[in-house]
Structures are given as structure tokens and as C-alpha cells.
N, C-alpha and C positions, 0 to 999 in steps of 0.2 A: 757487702752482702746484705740483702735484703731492704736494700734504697731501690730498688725497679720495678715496676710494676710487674705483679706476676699474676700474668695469663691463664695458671696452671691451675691444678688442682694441689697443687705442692701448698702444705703447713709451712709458714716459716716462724722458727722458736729464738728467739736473745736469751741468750746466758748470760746473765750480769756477768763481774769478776767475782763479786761478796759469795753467790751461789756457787760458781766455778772452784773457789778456794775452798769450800765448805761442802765440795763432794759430787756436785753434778759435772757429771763429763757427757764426752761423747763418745767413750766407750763400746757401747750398744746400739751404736748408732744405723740403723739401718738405711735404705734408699730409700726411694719416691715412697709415700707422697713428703715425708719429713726431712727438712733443710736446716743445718743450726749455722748460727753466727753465735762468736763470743768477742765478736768485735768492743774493740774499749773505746773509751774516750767520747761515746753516743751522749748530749746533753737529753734530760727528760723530756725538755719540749719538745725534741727533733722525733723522737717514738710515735707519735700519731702521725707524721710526715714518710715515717718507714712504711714498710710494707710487711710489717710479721704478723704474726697470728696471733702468736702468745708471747710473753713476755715471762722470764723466770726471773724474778731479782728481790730486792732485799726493802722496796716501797710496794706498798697497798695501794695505790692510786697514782695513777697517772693520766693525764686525758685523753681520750680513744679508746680507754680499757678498763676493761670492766675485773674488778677482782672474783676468781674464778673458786680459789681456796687459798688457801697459806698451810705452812709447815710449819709446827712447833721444833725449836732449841732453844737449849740453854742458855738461861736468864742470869741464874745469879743461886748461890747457897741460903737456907732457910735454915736460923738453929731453931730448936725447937725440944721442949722438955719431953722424956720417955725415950723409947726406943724404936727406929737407930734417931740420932742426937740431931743427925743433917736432914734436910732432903732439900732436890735439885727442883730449882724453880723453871718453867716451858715459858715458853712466850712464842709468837707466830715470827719468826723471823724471815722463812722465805715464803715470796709470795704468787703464785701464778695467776696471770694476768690474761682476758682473751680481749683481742683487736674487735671494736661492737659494729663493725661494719660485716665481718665474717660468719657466712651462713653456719659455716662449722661449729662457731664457737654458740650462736644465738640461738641454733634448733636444736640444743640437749640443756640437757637439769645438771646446775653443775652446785657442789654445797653451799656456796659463797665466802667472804670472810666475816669476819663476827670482830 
């Protein structure tokens, strides 16, 4: 899924597995223009050789694409004197990714990663 060149107006999105296990599905998935693959086993090189749009997965850069945002989770516990005793450390762990050949992705304002 998403090795062919496509013709279309069709988005096509990669769901890592790391994102996949950590909550993104295809639940909600609706039809045209959006196509997902959660195809495994894809080496990073071989992603500029696909054909998706965006990339959802658990690296910040990959070549072809440009990071678009990330999502913070859970890092790690923080003690800390006062109250409450804990608090939960973020960190950027999934990251979306757009393909920089794609007009979609290169004609809007998108946050970036930091």
C-alpha cells in the first residue's frame, strides 16, 4: 500500500506500529481523498521511495519529509519538594511528518517541531 504512484488526489498517511500501539487507529476512517497503510517492516530509507503524504511515526526526520508537528507523551516521573511530591515529565514522542514534494502538504502553515 502506498509503493505506486498515485494519480489521484488521494492523501496517503503510514501509521508506524510505535503510533499504532500508542492509540492511533483507523477507527474513523473515512473515504477519498484519505488512504492509510500500517504496513510493517518499511526500512526509513525505502519512505522517500513511497508514495505517502504524511508519515505518522515515532522519528522526527526522515528524508523526503519534512516535520510537520509532534505529540507529546510520557517521559519519565519528576520528584520534586512541596505539593503533589510527582509530576509527569512530556516529551515529543509521535511525530507527523509531510512528503516535501506534496502541494498539500507545502501550501499551508503547519507549527513545526521544536
Amino acid at each position: 500500500m502506498g509503493h505506486f504512484t498515485n494519480n489521484t488526489d488521494e492523501l496517503w498517511v503510514h501509521i508506524d506500529p510505535f503510533s499504532a500501539m500508542n492509540g492511533i487507529s483507523r477507527f474513523c476512517e473515512n473515504s477519498s481523498p484519505w488512504r492509510y497503510s500500517k504496513e510493517e517492516g518499511i526500512l526509513i530509507e525505502e519512505f522517500r521511495l513511497r508514495n505517502f503524504t504524511f508519515l505518522i511515526n515515532e522519528h522526527s526526520k526522515i528524508e523526503g519529509f519534512k516535520c510537520l508537528f509532534a505529540v507529546n507523551g510520557f517521559s519519565k516521573i519528576r520528584l520534586q519538594s512541596g505539593f503533589p511530591p510527582i509530576s509527569l515529565v512530556e516529551e515529543p514522542k509521535v511525530f507527523v511528518l509531510g512528503n516535501i514534494k506534496s502541494e498539500y502538504v507545502i501550501n499551508r502553515n503547519w507549527p513545526g517541531c521544536s
